[in-house]
C-alpha positions as CSV (number, residue, x, y, z in Angstrom):
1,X,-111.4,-160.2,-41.6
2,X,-114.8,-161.1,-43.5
3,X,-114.9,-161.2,-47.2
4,X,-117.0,-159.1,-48.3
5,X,-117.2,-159.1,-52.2
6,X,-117.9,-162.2,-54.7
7,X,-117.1,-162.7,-58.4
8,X,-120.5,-162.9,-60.8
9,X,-119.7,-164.3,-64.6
10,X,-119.6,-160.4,-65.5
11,X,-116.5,-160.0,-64.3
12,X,-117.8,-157.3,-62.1
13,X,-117.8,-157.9,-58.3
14,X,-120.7,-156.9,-55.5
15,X,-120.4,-155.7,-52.1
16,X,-122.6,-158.2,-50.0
17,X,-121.9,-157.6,-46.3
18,X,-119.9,-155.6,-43.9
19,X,-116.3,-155.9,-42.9
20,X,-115.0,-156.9,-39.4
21,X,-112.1,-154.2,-39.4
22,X,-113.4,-152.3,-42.8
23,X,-114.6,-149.1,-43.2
24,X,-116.2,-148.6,-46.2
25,X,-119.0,-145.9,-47.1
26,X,-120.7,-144.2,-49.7
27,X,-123.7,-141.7,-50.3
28,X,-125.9,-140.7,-52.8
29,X,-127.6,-138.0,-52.7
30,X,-130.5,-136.3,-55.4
31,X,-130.9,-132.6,-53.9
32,X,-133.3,-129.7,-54.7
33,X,-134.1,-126.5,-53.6
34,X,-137.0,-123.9,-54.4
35,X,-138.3,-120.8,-53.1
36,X,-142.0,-120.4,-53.3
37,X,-143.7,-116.7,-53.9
38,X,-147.2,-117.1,-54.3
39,X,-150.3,-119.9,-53.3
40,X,-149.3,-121.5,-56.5
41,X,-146.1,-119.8,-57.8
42,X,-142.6,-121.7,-57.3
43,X,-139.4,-121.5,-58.8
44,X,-136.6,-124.0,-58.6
45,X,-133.5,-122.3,-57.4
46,X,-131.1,-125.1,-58.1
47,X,-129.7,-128.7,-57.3
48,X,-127.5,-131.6,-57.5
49,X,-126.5,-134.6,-57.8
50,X,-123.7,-136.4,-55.7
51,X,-122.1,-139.3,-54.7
52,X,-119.2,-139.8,-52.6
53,X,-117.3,-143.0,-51.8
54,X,-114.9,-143.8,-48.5
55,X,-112.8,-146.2,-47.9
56,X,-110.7,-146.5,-44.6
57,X,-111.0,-143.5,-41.8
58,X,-109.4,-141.5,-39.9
59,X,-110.8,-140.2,-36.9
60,X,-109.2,-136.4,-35.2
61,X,-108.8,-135.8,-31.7
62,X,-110.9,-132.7,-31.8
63,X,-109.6,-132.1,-28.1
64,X,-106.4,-131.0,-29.6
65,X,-106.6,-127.2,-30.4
66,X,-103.1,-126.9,-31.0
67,X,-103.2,-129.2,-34.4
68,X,-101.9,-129.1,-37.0
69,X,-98.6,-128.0,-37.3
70,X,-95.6,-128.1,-39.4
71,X,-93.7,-129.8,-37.2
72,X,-93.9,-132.8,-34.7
73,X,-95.4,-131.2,-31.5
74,X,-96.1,-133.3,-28.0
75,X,-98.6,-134.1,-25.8
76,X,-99.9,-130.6,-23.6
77,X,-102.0,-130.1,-20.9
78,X,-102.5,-126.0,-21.5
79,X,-103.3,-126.1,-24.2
80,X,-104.8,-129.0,-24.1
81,X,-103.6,-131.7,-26.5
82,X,-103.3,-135.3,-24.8
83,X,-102.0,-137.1,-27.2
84,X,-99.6,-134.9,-29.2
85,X,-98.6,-135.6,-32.7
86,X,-99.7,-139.4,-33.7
87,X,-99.7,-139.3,-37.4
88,X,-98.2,-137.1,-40.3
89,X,-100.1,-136.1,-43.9
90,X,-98.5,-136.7,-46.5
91,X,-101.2,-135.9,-48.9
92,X,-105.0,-135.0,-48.6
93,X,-108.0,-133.1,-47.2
94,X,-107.8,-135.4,-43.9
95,X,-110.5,-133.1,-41.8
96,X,-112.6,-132.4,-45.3
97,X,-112.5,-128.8,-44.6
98,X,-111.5,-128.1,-48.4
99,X,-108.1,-126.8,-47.7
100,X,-104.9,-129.5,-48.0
101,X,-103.2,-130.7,-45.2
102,X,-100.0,-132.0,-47.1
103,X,-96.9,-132.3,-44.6
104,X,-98.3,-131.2,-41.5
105,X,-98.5,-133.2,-37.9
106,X,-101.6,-134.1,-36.3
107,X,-103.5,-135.6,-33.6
108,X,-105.5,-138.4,-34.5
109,X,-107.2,-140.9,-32.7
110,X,-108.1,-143.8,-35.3
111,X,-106.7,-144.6,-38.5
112,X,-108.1,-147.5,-40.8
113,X,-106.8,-148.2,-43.9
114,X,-108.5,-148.9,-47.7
115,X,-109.7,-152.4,-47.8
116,X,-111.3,-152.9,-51.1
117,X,-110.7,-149.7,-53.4
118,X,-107.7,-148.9,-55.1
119,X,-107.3,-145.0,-54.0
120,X,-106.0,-142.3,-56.3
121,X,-107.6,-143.8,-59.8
122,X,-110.2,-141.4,-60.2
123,X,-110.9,-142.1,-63.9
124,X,-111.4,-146.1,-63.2
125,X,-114.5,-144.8,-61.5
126,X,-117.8,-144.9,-63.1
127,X,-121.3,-144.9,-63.3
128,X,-121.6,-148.2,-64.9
129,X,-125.7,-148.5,-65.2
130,X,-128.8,-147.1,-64.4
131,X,-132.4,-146.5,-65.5
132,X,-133.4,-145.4,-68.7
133,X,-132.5,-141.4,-68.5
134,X,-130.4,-138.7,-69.9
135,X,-127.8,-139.1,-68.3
136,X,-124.5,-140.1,-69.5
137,X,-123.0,-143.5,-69.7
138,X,-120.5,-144.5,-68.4
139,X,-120.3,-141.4,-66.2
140,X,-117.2,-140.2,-65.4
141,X,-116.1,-137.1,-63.9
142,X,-115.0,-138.6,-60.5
143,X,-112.8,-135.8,-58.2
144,X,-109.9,-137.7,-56.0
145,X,-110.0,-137.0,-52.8
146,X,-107.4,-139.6,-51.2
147,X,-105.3,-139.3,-48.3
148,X,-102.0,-140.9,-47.4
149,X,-100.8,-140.8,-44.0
150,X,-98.5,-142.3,-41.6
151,X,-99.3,-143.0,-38.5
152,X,-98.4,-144.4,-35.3
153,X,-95.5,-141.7,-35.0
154,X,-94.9,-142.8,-31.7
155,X,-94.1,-146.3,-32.1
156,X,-94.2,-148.7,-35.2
157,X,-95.0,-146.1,-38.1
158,X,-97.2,-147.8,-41.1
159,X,-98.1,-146.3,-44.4
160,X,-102.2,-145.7,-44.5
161,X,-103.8,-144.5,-47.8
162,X,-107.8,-143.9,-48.0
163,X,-109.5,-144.0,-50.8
164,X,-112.0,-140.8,-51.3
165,X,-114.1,-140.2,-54.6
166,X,-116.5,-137.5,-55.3
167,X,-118.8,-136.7,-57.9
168,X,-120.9,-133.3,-57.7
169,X,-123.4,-132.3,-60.9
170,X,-125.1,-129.5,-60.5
171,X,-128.3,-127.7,-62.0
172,X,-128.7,-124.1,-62.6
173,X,-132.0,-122.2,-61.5
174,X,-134.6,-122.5,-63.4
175,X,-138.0,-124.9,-64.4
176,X,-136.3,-125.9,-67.1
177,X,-133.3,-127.0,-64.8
178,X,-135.6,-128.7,-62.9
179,X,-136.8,-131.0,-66.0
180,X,-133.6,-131.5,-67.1
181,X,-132.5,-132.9,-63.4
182,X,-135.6,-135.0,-63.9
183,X,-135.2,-136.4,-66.7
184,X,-131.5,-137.3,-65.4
185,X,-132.0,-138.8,-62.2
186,X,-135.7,-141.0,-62.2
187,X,-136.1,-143.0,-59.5
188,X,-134.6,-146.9,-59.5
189,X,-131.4,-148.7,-59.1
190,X,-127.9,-147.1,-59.6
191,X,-124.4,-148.9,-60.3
192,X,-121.1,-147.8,-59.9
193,X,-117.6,-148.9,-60.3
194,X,-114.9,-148.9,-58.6
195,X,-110.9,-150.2,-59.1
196,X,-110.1,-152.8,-56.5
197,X,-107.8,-152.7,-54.1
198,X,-104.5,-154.0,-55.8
199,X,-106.3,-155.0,-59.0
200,X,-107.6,-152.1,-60.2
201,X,-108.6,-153.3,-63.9
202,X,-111.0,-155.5,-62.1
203,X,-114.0,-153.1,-61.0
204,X,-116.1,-153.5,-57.9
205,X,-119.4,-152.8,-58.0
206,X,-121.9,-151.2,-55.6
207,X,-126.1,-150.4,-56.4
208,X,-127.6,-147.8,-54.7
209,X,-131.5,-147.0,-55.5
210,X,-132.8,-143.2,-55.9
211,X,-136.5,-143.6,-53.9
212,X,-139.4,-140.8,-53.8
213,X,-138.6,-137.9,-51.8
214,X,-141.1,-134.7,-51.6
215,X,-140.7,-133.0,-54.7
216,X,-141.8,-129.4,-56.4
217,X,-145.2,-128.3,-56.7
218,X,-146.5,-128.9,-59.9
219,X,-149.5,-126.5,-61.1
220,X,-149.5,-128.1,-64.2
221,X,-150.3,-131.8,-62.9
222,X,-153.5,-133.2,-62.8
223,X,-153.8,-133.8,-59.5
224,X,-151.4,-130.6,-58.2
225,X,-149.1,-133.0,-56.0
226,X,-145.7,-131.4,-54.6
227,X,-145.0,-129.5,-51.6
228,X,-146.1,-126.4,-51.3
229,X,-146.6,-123.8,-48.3
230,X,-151.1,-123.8,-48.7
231,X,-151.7,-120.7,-45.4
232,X,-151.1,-117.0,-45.5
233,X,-151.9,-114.3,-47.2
234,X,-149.3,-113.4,-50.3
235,X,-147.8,-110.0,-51.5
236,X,-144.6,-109.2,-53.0
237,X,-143.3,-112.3,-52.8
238,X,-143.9,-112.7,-49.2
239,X,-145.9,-114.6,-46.9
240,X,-147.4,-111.8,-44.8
241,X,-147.3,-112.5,-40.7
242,X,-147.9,-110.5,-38.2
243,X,-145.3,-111.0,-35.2
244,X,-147.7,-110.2,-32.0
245,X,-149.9,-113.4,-32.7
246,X,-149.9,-117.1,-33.0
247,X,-149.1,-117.6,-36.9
248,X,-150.3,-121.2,-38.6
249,X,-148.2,-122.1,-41.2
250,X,-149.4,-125.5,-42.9
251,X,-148.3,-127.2,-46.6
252,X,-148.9,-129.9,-48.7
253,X,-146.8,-132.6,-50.3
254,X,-145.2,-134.6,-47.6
255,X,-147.4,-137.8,-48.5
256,X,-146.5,-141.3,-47.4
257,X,-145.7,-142.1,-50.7
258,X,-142.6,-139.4,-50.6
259,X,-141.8,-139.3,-46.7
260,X,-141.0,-142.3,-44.6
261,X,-141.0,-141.4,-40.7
262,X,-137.6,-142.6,-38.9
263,X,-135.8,-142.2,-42.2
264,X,-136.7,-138.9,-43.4
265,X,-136.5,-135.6,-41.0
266,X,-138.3,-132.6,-41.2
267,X,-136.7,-129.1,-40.3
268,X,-138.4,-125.4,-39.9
269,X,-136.1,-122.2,-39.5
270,X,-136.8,-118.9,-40.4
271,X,-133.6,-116.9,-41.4
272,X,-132.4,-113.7,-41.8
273,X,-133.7,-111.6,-45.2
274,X,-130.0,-112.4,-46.7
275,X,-130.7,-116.1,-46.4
276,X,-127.5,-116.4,-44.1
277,X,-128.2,-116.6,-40.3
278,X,-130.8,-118.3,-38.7
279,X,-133.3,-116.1,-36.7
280,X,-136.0,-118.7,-35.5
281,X,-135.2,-120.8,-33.4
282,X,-132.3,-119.0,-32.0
283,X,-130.5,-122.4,-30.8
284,X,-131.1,-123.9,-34.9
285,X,-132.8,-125.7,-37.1
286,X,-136.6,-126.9,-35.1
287,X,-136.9,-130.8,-36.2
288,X,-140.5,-131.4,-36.7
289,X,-141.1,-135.0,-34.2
290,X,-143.3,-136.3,-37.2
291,X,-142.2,-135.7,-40.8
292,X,-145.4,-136.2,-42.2
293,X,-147.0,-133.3,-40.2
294,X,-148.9,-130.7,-42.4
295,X,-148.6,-127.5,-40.1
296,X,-146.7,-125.7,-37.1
297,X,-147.6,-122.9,-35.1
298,X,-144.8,-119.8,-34.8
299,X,-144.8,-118.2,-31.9
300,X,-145.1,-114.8,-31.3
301,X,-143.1,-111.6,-30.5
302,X,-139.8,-112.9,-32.1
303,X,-139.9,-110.3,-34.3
304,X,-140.8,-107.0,-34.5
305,X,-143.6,-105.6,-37.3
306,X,-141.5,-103.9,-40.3
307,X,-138.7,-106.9,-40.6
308,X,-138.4,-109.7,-42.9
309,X,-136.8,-113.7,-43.8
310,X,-137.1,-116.3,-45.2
311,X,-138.6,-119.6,-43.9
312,X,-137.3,-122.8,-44.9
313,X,-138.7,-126.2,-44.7
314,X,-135.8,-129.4,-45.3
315,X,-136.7,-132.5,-45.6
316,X,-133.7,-134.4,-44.8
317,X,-133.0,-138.4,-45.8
318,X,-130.7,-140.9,-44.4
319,X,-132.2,-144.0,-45.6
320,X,-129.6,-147.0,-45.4
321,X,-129.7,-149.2,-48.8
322,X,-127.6,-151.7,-48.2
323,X,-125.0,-152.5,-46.0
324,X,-122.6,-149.8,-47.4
325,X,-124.5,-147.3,-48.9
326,X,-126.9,-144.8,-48.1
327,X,-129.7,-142.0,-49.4
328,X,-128.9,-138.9,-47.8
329,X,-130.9,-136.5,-50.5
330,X,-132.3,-133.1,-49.6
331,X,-135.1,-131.0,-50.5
332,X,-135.2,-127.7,-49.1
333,X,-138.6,-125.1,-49.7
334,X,-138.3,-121.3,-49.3
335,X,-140.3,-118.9,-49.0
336,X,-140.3,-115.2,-47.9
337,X,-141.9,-113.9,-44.7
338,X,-142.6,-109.8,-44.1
339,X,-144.2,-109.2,-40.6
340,X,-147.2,-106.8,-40.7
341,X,-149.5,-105.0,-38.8
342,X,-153.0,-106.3,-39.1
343,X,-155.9,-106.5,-36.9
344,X,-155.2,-109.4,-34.8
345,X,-152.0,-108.3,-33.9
346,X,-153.6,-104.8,-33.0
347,X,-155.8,-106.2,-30.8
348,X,-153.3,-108.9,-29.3
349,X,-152.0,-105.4,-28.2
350,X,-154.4,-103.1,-27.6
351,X,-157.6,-104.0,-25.8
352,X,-157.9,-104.5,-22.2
353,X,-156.8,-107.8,-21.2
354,X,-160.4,-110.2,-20.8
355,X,-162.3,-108.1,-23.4
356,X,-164.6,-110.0,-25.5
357,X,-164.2,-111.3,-28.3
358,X,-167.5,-109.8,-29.4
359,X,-166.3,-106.7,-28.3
360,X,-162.9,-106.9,-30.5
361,X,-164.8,-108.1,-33.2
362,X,-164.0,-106.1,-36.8
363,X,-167.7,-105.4,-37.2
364,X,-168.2,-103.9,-33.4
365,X,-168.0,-100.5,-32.0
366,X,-166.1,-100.9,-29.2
367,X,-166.0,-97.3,-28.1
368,X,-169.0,-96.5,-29.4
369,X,-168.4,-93.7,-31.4
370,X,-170.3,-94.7,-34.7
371,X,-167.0,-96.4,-36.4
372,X,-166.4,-100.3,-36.6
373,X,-163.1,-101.2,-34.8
374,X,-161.7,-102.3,-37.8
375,X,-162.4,-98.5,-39.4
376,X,-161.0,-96.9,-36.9
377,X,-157.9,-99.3,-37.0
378,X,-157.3,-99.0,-40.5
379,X,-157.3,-95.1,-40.3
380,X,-155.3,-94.5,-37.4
381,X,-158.5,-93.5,-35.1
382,X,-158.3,-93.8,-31.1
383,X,-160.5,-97.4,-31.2
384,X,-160.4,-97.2,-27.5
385,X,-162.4,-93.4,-26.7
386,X,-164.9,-91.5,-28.3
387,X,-162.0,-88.3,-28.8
388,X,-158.8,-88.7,-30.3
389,X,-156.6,-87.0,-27.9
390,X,-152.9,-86.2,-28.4
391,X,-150.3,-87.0,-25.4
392,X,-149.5,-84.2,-23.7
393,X,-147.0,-85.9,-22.0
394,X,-144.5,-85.7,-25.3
395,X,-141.7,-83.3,-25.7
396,X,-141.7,-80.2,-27.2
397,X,-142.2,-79.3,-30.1
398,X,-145.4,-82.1,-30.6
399,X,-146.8,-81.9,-27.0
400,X,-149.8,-79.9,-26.4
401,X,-148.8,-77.7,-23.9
402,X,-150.9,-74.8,-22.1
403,X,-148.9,-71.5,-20.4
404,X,-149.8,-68.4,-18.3
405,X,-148.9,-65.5,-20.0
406,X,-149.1,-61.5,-18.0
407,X,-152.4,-60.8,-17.5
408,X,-153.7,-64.4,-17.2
409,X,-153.7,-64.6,-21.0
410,X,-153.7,-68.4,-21.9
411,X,-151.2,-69.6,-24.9
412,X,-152.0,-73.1,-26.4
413,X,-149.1,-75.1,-28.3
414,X,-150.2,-78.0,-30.4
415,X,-148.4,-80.3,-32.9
416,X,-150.0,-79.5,-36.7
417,X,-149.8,-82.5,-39.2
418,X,-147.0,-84.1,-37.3
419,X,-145.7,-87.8,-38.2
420,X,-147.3,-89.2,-35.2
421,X,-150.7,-87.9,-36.4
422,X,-150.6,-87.4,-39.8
423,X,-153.3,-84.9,-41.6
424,X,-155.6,-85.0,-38.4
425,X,-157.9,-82.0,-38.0
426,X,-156.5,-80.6,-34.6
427,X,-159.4,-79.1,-32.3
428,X,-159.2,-77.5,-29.4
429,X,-161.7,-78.1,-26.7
430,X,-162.4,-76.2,-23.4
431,X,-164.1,-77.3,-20.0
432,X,-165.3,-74.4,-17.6
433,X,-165.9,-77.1,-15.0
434,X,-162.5,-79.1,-14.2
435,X,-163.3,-81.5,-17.5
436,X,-166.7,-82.8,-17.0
437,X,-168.7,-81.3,-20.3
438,X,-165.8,-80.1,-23.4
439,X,-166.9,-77.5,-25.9
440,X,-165.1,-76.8,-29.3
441,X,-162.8,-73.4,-29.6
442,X,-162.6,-71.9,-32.7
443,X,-159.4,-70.1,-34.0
444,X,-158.8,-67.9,-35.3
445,X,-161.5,-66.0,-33.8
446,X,-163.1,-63.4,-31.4
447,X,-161.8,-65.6,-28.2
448,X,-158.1,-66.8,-29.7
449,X,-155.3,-64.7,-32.1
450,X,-152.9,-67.5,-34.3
451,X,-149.3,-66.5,-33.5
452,X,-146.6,-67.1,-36.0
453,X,-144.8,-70.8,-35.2
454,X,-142.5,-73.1,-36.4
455,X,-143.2,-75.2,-38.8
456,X,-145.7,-78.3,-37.6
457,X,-146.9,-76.4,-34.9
458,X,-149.7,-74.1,-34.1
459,X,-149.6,-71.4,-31.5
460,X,-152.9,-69.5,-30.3
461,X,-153.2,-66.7,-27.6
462,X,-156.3,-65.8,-25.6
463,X,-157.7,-62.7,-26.7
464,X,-159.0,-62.2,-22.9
465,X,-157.5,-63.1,-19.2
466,X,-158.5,-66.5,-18.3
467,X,-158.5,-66.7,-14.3
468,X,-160.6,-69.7,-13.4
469,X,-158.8,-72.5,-11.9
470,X,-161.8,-74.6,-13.6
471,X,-160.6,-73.8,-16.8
472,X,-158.7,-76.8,-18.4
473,X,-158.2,-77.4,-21.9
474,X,-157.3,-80.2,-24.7
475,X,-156.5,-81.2,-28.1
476,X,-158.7,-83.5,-29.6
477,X,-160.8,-84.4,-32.7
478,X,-164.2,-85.2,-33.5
479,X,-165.1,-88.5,-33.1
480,X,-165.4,-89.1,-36.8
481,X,-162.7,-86.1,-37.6
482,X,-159.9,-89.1,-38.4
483,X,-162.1,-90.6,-41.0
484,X,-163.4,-87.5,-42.7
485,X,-160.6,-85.6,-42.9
486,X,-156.8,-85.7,-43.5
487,X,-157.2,-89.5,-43.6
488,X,-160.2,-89.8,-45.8
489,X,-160.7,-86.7,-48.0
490,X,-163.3,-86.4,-50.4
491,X,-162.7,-83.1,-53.3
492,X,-165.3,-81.5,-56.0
493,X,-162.3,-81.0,-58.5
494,X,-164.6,-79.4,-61.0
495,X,-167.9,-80.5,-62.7
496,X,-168.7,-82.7,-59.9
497,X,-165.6,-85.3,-60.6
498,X,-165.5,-85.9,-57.4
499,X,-161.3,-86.9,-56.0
500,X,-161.1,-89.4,-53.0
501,X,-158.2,-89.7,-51.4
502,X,-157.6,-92.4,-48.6
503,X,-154.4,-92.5,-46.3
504,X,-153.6,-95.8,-45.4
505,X,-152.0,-97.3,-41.8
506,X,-148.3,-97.8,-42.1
507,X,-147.1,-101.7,-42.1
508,X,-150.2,-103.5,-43.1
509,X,-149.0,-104.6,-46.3
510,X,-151.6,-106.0,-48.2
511,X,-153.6,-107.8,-45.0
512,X,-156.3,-104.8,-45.5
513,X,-158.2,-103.6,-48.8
514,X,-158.9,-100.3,-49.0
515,X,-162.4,-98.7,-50.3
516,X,-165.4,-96.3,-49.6
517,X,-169.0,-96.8,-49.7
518,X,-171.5,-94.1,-51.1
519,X,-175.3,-92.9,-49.8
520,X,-177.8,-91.1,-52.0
521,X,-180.5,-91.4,-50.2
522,X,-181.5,-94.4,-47.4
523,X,-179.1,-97.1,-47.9
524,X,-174.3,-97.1,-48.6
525,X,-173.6,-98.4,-51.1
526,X,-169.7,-99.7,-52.0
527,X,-168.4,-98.2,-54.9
528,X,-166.5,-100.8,-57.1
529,X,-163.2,-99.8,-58.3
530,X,-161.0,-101.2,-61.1
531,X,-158.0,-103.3,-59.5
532,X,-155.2,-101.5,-61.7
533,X,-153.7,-98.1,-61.6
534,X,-154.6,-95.9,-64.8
535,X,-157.7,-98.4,-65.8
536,X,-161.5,-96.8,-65.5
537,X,-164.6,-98.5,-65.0
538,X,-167.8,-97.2,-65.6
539,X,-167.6,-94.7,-62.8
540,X,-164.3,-94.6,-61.6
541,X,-160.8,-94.5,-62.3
542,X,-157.9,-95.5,-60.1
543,X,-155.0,-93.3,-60.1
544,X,-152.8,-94.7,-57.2
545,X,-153.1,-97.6,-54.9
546,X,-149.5,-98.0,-52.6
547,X,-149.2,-99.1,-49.9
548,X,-149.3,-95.9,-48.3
549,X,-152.1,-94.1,-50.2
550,X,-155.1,-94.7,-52.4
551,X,-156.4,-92.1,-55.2
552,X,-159.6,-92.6,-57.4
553,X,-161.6,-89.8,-59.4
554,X,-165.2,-90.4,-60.8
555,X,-165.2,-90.4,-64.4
556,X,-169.3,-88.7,-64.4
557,X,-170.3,-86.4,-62.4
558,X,-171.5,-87.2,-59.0
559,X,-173.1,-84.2,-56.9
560,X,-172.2,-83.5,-53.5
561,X,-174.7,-83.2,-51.7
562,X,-176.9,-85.2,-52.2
563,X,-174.1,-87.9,-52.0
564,X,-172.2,-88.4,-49.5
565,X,-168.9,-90.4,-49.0
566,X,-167.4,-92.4,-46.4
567,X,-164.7,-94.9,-45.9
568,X,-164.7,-98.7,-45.6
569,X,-161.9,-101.5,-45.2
570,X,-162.2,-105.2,-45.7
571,X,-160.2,-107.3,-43.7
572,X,-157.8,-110.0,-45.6
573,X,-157.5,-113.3,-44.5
């Protein structure tokens, strides 16, 4: 077997190469984790600091499922277990599941002694020197984690103990957590101590070195370095994407000067709102092929508008700094996600396939009814015909059905208010000639009698026998109906304070802001309004703004006619 230590005046003696028949291992590790809310808004959620030190191994047949067991079992074909029983515990965590396997049988495949660390002398080990910091020296605080086993029971049966030490501090939530584990843990060389093998009053020692790895965002910085998530548009807390399309996420921080390709991975998942399961990608984890990459593209219809997670970016390290030691820190960025409803999603959806983009465009007509696509989108208007016409292929009681009563008296049945439609005008049109030209009925009057009807739906009767095959009939609105009323309702509410009341689109969250635009005379005009509820400016005052409804009311008077009111939307990006 190679030596592999050497005595220095101090008394102290340095690992300096591998063993032949050794197996000796430790890791270091400096880990954070914060979730980010805003552009430039991030909170550290917590960390640690850890080292952990093996010496010797043992190595499970996992093709065994009938381990472990109180007593001495055999080799079995169903279940499988090839081997049988080839060692027994007599003290430890052997599989590091965090559960004690003392006295039990099992099937193990390799078992390698300590070499060079005294096991079961937790307080001999030490953090015996590092850079100038807060923390604590000599650092103690070392958990035991040794295992004594015999093994072959087959044959010739030896006594094998491992030595296993852990240290784990951790670091409450919190920016001020955050300094603290900073001023601890700056970056340089590390030594710790460890009893030797049959000498333990004579310490071995072994110098790991904490290197830049991405850290926080730091507003306060000149220079704004740290990672950070830099795309999307932010509410709530959230990142706000909209499932049907192709959604960029890009970030900052992950410089050369923090990332090292080949020693440092990058992972992307999106989990569950609970921060439990993984949703995207469903087989794990996506590794990122280069580490210092600055965006990746989601792709759609994984989700479904209405749900929410949480993305998370790791950058994980396993950088080897000497023969026996290794970096394996961790930094892992959250963030939340809600998927929306906005434009591009709607059209992703809506438009016939190969329209033009010019067509699609927010600012275009597309169905040429006076209102921008993005209008009609943002009020709930038919963006694809000049009427808004209700299915009349739905169920009862919100179809729009048409009967033959005695005497060829026509009864209409229409949906009033209903959830699909909300506060939409309901018209009924007529066409004497099989649906070429449509004219607007008006009820109650001298052609149509309201019946009584259940709530949400409106019943009218013929006042005179309709016999004309010819005769066909719909429910419909205006083509500007959806944006002038029930949606978008402007009220004199006394001295010409005028009330405007704006319904918004379900789901959008905050990828649309709501508005209106005023003409007295030539030319619209967009009013301004103040950005939070119960303020005023000088000529209006906003009472709500939810996300399912917006209310303001002038504060001077404003005649109707001659002004005249109608809605707008701006498009987030």
């Amino acid at each position: 077997m190679q030596k592999l230590a050497f005595s220095v005046a101090s008394g102290l003696s340095f690992f300096a190469a591998s063993a032949a028949h050794a197996d000796l291992y430790m890791q270091f590790s400096a880990n954070k984790t914060c979730l980010q809310t805003a552009p430039f808004e991030q909170t550290f959620t917590g960390g640690s600091f850890e080292v952990q030190l093996r010496d010797g191994l043992i190595v499970i047949d996992t093709s065994c499922v009938t381990q472990p067991q109180l007593v001495r079992f055999g080799v079995s074909a169903l279940p499988p277990c090839p081997l049988g029983a080839t060692a027994f515990i007599a003290t430890g965590d052997v599989d590091r599941d965090g559960v004690r396997d003392d006295l039990q049988y099992w099937s193990i495949l390799t078992d390698i002694p300590a070499y060079y660390v005294e096991p079961y002398r937790p307080e001999l080990v030490l953090l015996s020197a590092a850079p100038a910091s807060t923390l604590p020296r000599p650092l103690g605080l070392f958990r035991d984690d040794g295992v004594t086993s015999f093994y072959d029971i087959r044959s010739t049966t030896l006594q094998y103990d491992q030595s296993r030490y852990e240290l784990v501090r951790s670091y409450d939530a919190g920016n001020g957590e955050l300094a603290r584990m900073n001023r601890d843990l700056p970056f340089g060389q590390y030594q710790y101590t460890y009893p030797s093998l049959g000498r333990p009053e004579k310490p071995l020692a072994i110098p790991v070195t904490l290197t830049p790895l991405v850290d926080p965002f730091q507003p306060t910085t000149k220079e704004r370095a740290g990672f950070r998530v830099t795309s999307g548009f932010w509410t709530g807390g959230a990142m706000e994407l909209d499932p049907r399309i192709i959604n960029k996420i890009s970030w900052q921080g992950n410089t050369r000067t923090s990332v090292t390709p080949g020693v440092d991975r990058l992972l992307f998942g999106i989990y569950n709102a609970t921060d439990t399961a993984i949703t995207f990608p469903p087989s794990g984890n996506l590794t990122i092929p280069n580490p210092l990459s600055t965006y990746y593209n989601v792709p759609p219809f994984f989700y479904n508008v209405g749900d929410t997670g949480i993305g998370r970016f790791t950058f994980a390290r396993n950088r080897a700094l000497n023969s026996i030691s290794y970096d394996v820190s961790q930094r892992q960025y959250k963030f939340g996600i809600r998927f929306i409803d906005t434009y591009a999603g709607f059209t992703a959806i809506t438009y016939p396939l190969g329209t033009s983009a010019l067509r699609t465009a927010t600012a275009s007509d597309y169905d040429s009814d006076g209102n921008t696509n993005l209008v009609e989108y943002a009020y709930g208007s038919d963006v694809l015909g000049r009427s808004f016409v209700l299915p009349s292929t739905t169920a009862a009681p919100t179809a729009f059905t048409v009967t033959n009563q005695v005497g060829n008296f026509k009864q209409l049945r229409f949906p009033t208010n209903s959830t699909a439609f909300p506060a939409l005008p309901n018209i009924v049109q007529r066409s004497n000639d099989g649906g070429t030209t449509w004219v607007n009925e008006v009820f109650p009057g001298p052609n149509w009698v309201v019946n009584p009807s259940a709530v949400g739906t409106t019943q009218i009767t013929s006042t005179a026998a309709i016999t004309s095959t010819l005769v066909k009939f719909r429910l419909t609105t205006t083509a500007n109906s959806p944006l002038t009323a029930g949606n978008f309702t402007v009220a004199n509410i006394g001295g010409d304070i005028q009330r405007v009341t704006i319904t918004k689109r379900a789901n959008v969250g905050a990828s649309l802001t709501y508005g209106f635009e005023r003409k007295n005379g030539i030319l619209w005009q967009a009013e301004v309004l103040p950005t939070v509820v119960g303020t005023s400016n000088a000529r209006w005052t906003l009472v709500t703004n939810d996300a399912t409804q917006l209310v303001a009311e002038s504060v001077v008077a404003i005649p109707t006619p001659p002004n005249v009111f109608r809605p707008a939307v701006k498009q987030n990006y």
